[in-house]
C-alpha positions in Angstrom: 16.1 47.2 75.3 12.6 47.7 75.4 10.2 46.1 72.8 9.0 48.8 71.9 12.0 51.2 70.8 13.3 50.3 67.5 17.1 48.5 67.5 19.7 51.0 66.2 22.4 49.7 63.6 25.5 49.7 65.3 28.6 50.9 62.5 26.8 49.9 59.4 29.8 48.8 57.7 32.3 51.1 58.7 34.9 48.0 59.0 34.4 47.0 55.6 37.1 50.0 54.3 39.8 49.2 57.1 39.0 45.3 56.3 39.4 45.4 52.6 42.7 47.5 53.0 44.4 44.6 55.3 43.2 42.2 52.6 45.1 43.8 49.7 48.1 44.2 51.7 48.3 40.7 52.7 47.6 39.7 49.2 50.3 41.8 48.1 52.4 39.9 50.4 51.5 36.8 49.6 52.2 37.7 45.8 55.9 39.3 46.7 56.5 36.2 48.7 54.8 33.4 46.1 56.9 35.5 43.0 59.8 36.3 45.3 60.7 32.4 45.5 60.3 31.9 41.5 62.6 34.8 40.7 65.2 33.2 42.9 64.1 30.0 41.6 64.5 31.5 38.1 68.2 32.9 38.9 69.4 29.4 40.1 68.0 27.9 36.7 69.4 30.5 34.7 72.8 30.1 35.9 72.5 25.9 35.8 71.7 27.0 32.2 74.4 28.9 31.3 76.9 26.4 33.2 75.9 23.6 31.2 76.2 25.8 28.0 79.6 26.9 29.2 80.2 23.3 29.3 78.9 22.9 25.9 81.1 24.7 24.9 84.1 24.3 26.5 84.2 20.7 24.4 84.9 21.8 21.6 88.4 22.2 21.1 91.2 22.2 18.8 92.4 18.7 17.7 95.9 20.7 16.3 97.0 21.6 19.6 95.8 18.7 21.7 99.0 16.7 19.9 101.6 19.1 21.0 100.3 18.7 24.5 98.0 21.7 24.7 94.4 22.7 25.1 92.6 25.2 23.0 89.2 25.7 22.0 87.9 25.9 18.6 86.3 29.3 19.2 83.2 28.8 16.3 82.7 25.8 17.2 82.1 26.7 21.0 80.2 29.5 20.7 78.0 27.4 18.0 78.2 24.7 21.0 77.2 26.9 23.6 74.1 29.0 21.4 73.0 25.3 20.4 72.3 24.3 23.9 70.9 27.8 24.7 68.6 27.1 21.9 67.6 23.6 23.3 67.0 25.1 26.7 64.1 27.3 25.2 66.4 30.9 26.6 68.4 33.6 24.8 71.8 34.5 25.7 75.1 35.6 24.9 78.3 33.3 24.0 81.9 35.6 24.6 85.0 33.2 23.4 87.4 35.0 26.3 90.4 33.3 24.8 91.9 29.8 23.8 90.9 28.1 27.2 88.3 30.1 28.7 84.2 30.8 27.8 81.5 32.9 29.1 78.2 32.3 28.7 75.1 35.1 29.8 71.9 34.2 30.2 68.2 35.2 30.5 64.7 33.8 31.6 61.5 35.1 31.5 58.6 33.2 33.5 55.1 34.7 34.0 54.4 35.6 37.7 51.5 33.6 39.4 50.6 36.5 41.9 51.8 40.0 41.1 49.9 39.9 37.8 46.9 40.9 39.5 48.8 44.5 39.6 50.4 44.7 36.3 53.4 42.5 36.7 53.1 40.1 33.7 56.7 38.5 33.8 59.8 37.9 36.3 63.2 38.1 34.6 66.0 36.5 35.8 70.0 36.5 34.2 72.5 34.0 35.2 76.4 33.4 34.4 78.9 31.4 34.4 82.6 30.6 32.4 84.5 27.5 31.7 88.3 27.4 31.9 89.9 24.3 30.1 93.0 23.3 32.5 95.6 21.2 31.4 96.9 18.4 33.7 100.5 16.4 33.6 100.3 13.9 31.4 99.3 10.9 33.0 97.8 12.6 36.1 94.0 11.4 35.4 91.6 9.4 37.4 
């Protein structure tokens, strides 16, 4: 270079385009990976949920039977059991009495995504399950 030619602009920005593409991709990534762990966090809590409903539920039996030997639920009174803790755990779900010893509970979560927001995803959903079976044991076979 001579001092007395005038410097040329080399490219003027013409890695700015290719530059701010990578960018959103790899903040797109980051956002499907940051919301990918809550949903699967979210499915893990909304079955914990449901099992402990279930559980709820599956207490409250029939005090007719339970002389005679046998367990039954009380079927209003576990699904009452059940919705209650549902209710206390801040979700919605749905209580199915299956029969005298056995309980389902469904459940769904909603939480608000941290990342994906940014392009239009406002919530994650997540369901989760579980059932309670009451088993009788022998007489006399407990702890």
């Amino acid at each position: 270079m001579t001092s007395g030619q005038p410097q040329r602009e080399r490219g003027g920005g013409a890695v700015t385009v290719p530059v701010a593409a990578a960018l959103l991709v790899i903040f797109a990534v980051i956002g499907l990976a940051v919301d990918g762990v809550r949903k699967a966090q979210g499915v893990a809590t909304a079955d914990a949920i449901a099992q402990e409903a279930a559980r709820a539920g599956g207490q409250a039996v029939r005090p007719g039977p339970l002389v005679g030997g046998t367990v039954e639920l009380d079927p209003a009174a576990a699904a009452a059991a059940a919705q209650q803790y549902l209710a206390d755990a801040g979700v919605t779900g749905r209580v199915s009495v299956l029969g005298p010893d056995r309980i389902r509970v469904e459940v769904t979560t909603s939480q608000p995504t941290v990342l994906l927001s940014l392009v239009g995803v406002e919530n994650i959903t997540a369901e989760g399950s579980a059932e309670a079976l009451l088993v009788q044991t022998p007489a006399g076979a407990g702890p």
